[in-house]
N, C-alpha and C positions, 0 to 999 in steps of 0.2 A: 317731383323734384322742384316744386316753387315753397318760394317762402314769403313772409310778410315781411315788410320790409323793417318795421320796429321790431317785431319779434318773428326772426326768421325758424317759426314752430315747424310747419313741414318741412325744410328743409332738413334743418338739424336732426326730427325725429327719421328720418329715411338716412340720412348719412349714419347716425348712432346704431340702427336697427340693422346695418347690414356692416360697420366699422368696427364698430362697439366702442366709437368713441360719446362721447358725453359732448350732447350740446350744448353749444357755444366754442365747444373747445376750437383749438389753430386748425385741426383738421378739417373742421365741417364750414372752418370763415374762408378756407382756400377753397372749397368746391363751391362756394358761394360764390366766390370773387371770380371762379372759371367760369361760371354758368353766365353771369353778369360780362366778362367778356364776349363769349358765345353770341350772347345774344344783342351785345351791341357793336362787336366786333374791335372797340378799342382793348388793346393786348389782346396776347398770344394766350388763346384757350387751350390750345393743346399742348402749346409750352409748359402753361402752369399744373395741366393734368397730368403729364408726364414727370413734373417734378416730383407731385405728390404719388404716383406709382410708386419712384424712385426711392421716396423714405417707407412706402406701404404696399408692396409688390400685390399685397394679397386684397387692396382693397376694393370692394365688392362694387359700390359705387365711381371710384376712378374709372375701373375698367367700362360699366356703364355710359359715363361721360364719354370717355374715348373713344366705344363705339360711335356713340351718337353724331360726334365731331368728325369721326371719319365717312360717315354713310351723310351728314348734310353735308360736308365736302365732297361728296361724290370723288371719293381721292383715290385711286385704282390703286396706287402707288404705295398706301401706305394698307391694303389686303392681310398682309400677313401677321401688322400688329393687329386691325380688327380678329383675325382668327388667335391669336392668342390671347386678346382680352376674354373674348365669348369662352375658348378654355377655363378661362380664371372664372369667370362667373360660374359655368355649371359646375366646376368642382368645389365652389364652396353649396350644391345641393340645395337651389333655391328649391323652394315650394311653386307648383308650376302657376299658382296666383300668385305669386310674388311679382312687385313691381320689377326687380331687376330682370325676374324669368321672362317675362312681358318684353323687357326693352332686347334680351339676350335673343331672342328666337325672331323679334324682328331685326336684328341685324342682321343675323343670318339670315335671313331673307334676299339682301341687299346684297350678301356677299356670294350668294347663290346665282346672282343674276337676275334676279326678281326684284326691280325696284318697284314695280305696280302693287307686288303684296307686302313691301316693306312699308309701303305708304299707309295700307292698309290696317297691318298689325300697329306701328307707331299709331297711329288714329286711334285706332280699339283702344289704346291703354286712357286715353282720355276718358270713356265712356265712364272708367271707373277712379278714373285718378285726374280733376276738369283742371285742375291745376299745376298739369304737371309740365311745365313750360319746355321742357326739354324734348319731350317726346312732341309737342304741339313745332316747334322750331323745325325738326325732323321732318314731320311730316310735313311742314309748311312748304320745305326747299323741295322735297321728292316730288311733289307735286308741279311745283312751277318747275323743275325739269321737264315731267310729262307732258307739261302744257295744259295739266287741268284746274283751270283759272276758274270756275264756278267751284270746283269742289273746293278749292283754297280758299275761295270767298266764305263759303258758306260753313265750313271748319267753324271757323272764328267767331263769325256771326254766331252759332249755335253756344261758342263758349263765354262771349262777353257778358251774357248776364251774369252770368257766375266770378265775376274777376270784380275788385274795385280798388280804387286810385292808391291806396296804401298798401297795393299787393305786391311782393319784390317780382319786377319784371312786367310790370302793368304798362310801363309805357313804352316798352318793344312790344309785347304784344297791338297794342295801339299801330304799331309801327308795321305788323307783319300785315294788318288787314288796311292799313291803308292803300298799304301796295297790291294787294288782292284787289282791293277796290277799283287802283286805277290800271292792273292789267286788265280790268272787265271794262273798260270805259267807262267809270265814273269819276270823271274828272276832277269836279267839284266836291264831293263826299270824302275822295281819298286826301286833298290839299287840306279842306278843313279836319279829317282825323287823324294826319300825318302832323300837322301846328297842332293840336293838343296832345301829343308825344311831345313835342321840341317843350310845352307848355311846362309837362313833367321833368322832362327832361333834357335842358336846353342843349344843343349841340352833341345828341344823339345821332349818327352818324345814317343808320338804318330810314331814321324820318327824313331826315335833309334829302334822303336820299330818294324819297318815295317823290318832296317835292318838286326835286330836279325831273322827276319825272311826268310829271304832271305840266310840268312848262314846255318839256322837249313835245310832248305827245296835243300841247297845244299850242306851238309852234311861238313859245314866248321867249324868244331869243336872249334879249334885251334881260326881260326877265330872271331870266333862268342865270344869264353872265354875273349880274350883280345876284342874285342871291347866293351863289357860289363863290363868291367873292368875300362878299358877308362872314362868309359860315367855315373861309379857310384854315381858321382855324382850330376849328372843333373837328372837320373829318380829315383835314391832311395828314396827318401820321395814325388815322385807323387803317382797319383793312379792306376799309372803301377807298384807298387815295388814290387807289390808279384810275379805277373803275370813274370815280366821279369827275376824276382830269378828263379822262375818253368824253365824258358827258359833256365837257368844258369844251372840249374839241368838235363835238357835235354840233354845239350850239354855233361854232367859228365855221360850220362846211353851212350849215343851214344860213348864216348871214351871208354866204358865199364870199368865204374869208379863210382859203384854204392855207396862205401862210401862217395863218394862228394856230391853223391847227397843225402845219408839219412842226413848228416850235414845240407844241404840247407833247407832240410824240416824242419827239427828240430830247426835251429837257424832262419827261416824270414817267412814259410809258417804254419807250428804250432803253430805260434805266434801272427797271423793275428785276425782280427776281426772276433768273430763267426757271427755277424750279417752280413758280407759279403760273400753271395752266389758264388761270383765268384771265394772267395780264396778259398773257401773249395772245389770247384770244381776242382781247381787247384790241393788242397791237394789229393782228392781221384785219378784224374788223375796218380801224381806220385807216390802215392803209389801203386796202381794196376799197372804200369809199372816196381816196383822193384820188387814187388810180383812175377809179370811173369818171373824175373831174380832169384828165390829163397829167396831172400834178406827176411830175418825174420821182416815185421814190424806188427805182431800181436798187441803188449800193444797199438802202431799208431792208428791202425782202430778201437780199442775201442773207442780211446778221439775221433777221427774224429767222430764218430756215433753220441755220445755223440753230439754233434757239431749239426751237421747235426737235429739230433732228436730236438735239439728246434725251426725248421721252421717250419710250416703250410705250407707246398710243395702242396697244394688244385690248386693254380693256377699259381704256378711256372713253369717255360718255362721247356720243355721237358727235355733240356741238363742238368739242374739243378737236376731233377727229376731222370735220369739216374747215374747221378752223385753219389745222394745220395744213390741210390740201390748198388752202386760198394761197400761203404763202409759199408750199412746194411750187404750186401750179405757177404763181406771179415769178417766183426767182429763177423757174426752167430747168426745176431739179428732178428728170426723170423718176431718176435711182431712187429717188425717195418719196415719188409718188406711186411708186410699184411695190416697195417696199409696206408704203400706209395701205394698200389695199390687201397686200398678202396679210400684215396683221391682222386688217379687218374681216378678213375673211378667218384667220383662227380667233378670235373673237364673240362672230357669231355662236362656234360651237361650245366655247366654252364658256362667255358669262352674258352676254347681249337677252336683253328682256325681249320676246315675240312680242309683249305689250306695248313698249315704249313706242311712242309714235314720232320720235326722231326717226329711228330705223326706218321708216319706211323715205325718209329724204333723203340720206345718205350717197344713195346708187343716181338718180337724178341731179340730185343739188352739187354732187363733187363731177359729175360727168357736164354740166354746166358751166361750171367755174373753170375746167378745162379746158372748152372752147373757149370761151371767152379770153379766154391769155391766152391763147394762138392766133386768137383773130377770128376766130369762128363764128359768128354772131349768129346766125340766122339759126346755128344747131345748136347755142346755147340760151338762144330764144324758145327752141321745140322744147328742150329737156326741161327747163321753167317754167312751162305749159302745164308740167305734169305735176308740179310741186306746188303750184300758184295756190289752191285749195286750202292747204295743208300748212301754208306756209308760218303761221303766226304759233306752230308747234315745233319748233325748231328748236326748243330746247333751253331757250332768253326768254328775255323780255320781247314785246311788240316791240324796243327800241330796237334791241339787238334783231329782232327775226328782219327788220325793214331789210336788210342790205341786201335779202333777194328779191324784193320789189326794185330800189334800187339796182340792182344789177339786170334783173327784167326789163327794165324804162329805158337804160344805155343800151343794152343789146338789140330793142327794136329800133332805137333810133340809129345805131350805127348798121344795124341791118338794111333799114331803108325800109322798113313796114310801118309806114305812116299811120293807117289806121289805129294798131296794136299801141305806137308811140303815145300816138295820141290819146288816144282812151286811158292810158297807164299816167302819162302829165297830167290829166283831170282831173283823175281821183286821188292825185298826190296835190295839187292845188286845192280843191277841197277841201283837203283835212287840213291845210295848212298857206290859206289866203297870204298870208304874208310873208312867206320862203320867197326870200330873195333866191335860196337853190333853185326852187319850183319856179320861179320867175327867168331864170337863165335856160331850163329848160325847155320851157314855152316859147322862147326867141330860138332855139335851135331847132324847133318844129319847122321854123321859116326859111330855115338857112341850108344851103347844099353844099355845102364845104365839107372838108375833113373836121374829124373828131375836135386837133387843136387848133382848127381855125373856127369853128363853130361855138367853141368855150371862148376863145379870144374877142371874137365878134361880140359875142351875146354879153361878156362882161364887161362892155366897155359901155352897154344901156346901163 
């Protein structure tokens, strides 16, 4: 499913071969311009794939697409159009080497409950098809859900010989191993192959995006604000804007400059679509990191539950599911923390991977979070004890897995386990000498006061 970008020859000949339309035609430049969404995330890919179902119910490739956009969306919600795409596909009787057959039997995988062999099969079709961006995309995201960060690296690696600068889609791919790169720590590797993306393809949303990460993860505050700044208007209206505002916000907790970032929340992440699991993710993220700074956002975690409360979280991905426990737990909404567990519990039986190594944080990390918003410290210290290991598999990024080290750091120090505090403050000033955060927490080491006198104290150094 890649094409060149003068002459998009594989594309066309797999759209024709399974449409029967003739290359070049309107139909094969719309599946072009979805896939080219997809993967840069400026416009609605499954908007535009939907559209073209809607004039071509039967075509062999839409449906394709749509799997694919709904298994790297890990979208629980939208199950039932994936099952009647994969309908469409095997009733038009691929040949079982057929590419579509290939992309059909790994979605069903996905839709089985099996994201570890869905990864799997999307991978295999590379071996025979090195170009086929779509399935490489697929497999790129199932993976960094799993949290396997050498295998996503090394994906890429193995295909870039094979790709070059005039291939359509050569500078997301660029863009998918940059990020590979800097979830493995290589800081420097991924900034300089994420700017020869932006190089191809200026204000590529995917790259910018790989940067911002490269700054946050090397604590380049300063940095990271003005390149964001820079670049607002190439990803503000993709389908990074909320995610990169959050990053915008990060950058304001780590200057220890938490009114920028309740403004952030309140004016671009508050604002977001409730039906987008990811922004809401986003949202309880920062709010459970101001929370842990004092920062009063009680009336917040009401709407956010609110939010939250109208999903069917039954077989939503783990980090989702956790997500939304942060903001049951913060707003003291029982009924609906019993509620996410009896889902989770019909869940397991019906589509939960035994593979996925979020699962095994789930029971820990939510039994955590819940102490912690009662005041529990010292037992939401114990149940973080047991996750600490595991912790950078949670299902995000290393930016996104931090908030239970963060959350670890506050609960020893509101526990009064100095040692534990302390060790947990060092290896967060380590990685990031110049956190004014990590510099407020280091004055709290010293201080015996309450929670907001101890944030009051320390930020007035």
């Amino acid at each position: 499913m890649s094409a060149n970008t003068a002459v998009p020859q594989g594309q066309a000949l797999h759209a024709a071969t399974h449409t029967g339309a003739a290359p070049g035609s309107d139909s094969v430049q719309r599946y072009h311009r979805a896939i080219d969404m997809m993967l840069t995330q400026r416009g609605s890919a499954l908007g535009e794939v939907e559209r073209v179902l809607a004039d071509d119910p039967g075509s062999v490739i839409g449906h394709c697409l749509r799997a694919a956009l709904i298994v790297r969306a890990d979208n629980a919600a939208l199950r039932p159009a994936l099952a009647a795409s994969l309908a469409a596909i095997e009733a038009a009787h691929p040949e079982i080497g057929d590419l579509a057959y290939r992309h059909a039997i790994a979605a069903r995988a996905w839709l089985n409950g099996d994201q570890a062999g869905a990864a799997l099969l999307y991978s295999a079709i590379l071996t025979d098809w090195p170009h086929d961006v779509v399935a490489l995309a697929v497999a790129h995201s199932l993976d960094f859900h799993l949290g396997r960060r050498s295998v996503m690296r090394e994906r890429i690696a193995r295909l870039l010989p094979r790709w070059t600068a005039d291939m359509f889609g050569y500078a997301s791919v660029l863009a998918m191993h940059a990020f590979a790169l800097e979830e493995s720590g290589q800081y420097r590797r991924a900034e300089k192959m994420a700017r020869r993306a932006l190089a191809l393809d200026p204000g590529h949303p995917g790259a910018i995006h790989v940067v911002v990460h490269v700054m946050e993860m090397q604590g380049r505050v300063h940095d990271g604000l003005a390149f964001l700044a820079s670049t607002k208007p190439a990803w503000s209206k993709s389908g990074l804007s909320v995610h990169l505002a959050w990053h915008r916000a990060l950058f304001h907790l780590d200057a220890n400059n938490p009114k920028s970032a309740v403004a952030i929340y309140d004016g671009r992440i508050a604002t977001a679509d409730s039906a987008d699991m990811t922004a809401l993710a986003d949202g309880s993220a920062l709010l459970w990191r101001l929370q842990l700074q004092d920062v009063d956002v009680s009336e917040r975690w009401r709407v956010l539950a609110d939010r939250w409360a109208m999903h069917d979280l039954a077989g939503a991905r783990a980090f989702f599911f956790v997500h939304a426990m942060m903001a049951f737990a913060a707003a003291g909404r029982t009924a609906d923390v019993m509620r996410l567990v009896k889902a989770r519990l019909g869940s397991n039986v019906k589509h939960a991977s035994p593979l996925a190594p979020e699962e095994s944080l789930i029971e820990p990390l939510c039994e955590a979070l819940l102490a912690f918003a009662r005041g529990d410290y010292a037992r939401s210290v114990e149940w973080l004890r047991r996750v600490r290991p595991i912790a950078n598999r949670c299902g995000g990024s290393v930016a996104q897995c931090d908030v239970i080290h963060l959350t670890f750091t506050e609960a020893a120090l509101r526990a009064h386990n100095a040692r534990l505090a302390r060790a947990l403050v060092a290896e967060r000033t380590a990685r990031k000498p110049a956190s004014r955060l990590n510099r407020l927490l280091r004055w709290r080491l010293t201080l015996g006061k309450g929670p907001a006198q101890r944030v009051a104290m320390a930020r007035a150094h």
